[in-house]
C-alpha positions in Angstrom: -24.8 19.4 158.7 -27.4 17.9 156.3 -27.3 14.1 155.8 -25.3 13.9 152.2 -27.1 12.2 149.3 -23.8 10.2 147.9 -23.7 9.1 145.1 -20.7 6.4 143.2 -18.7 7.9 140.0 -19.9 6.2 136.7 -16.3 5.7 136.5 -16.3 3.3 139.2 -17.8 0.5 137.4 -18.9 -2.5 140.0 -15.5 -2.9 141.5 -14.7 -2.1 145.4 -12.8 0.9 145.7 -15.4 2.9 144.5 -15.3 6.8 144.5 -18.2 8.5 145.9 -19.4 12.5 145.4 -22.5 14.5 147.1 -23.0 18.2 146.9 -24.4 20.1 149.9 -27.4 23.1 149.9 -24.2 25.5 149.7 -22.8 24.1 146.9 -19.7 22.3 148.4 -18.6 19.0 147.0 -17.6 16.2 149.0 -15.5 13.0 147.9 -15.0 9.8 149.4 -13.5 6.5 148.8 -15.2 3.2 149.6 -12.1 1.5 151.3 -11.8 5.1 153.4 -15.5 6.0 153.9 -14.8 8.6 157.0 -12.1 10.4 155.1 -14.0 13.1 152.9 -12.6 15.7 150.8 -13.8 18.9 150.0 -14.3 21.6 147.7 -15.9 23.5 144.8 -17.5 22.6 141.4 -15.5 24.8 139.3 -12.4 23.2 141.3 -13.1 20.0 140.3 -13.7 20.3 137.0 -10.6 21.7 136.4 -9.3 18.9 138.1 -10.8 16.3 136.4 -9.9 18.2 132.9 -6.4 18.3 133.9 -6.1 14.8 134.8 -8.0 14.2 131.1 -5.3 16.3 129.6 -2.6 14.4 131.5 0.0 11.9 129.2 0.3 9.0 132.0 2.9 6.9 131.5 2.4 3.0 132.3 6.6 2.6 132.3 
C-alpha cells in the first residue's frame, strides 16, 4: 500500500481531535481521527458525500 498523503478537515479548526482524509491511486478514501490515529475508515467519494450532505440536512437537537 502507498504511503497516504493525509490531510486535516478545514472543519477541524486548530483543536486536538482533529479529523484526517487521504485518497489513494484507486480512488479509496480513508479517515482518521487524531486521538485514534491507527483506526482508519474506508470508502468511496460519492459515499461520503452523501454522507456529509445528509449530516448537513440533519435537524440536531442540543436537548
Amino acid at each position: 500500500m502507498p504511503t497516504l498523503d493525509w490531510q486535516k478537515s478545514s472543519y477541524s479548526g486548530d483543536g486536538s481531535n482533529c479529523v484526517y482524509v487521504a485518497s489513494s491511486p484507486t480512488g479509496t478514501v480513508h479517515l482518521r481521527e487524531s486521538d485514534n490515529p491507527e483506526v482508519v475508515l474506508t470508502t468511496t467519494a460519492p459515499r461520503l458525500h452523501t454522507f456529509i450532505c445528509a449530516l448537513k440536512e440533519r435537524k440536531w437537537d442540543d436537548a
